[in-house]
N, C-alpha and C positions, 0 to 999 in steps of 0.2 A: 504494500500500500504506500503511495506515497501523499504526503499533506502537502499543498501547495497553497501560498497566501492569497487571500478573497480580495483582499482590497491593492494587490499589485498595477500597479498604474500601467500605461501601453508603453513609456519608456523604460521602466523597471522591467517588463515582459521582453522588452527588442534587446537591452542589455544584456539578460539572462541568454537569450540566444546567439549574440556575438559572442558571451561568454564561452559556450558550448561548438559552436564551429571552431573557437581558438584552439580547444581543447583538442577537438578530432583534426584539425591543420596539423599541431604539434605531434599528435600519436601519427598520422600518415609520416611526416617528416622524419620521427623515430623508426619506422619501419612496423608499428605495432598497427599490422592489417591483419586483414583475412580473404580469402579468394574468396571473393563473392559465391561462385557457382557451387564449388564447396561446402558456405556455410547456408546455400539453401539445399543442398541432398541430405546433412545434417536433420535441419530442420524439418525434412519432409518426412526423413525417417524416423527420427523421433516422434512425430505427430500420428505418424500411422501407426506404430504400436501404442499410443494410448489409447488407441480406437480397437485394439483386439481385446478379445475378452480376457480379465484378470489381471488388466495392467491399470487398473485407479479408474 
């Protein structure tokens, strides 16, 4: 869950988002990726076994 503040103004909201692209600029620029295609076959496969039975 996350709590996010109710009364964030639309400059405080654009800020928090420059914030966050800085953040994934810096991680691309470190090298801390992921192969896209990769991390969606992950994903797909993950997803389909919580769909079989006895997995939650």
């Amino acid at each position: 869950m996350t709590i996010e503040p109710v009364d964030e103004s639309e400059e405080e909201r654009r800020q928090s988002l420059k914030d966050d692209v800085a953040v994934g600029l810096e991680d691309a620029e470190a090298g801390r990726t992921t192969d896209g295609e990769m991390l969606f076959e992950r994903l797909i496969a993950k997803y389909a076994k919580a769909g079989e039975p006895g997995q939650g």
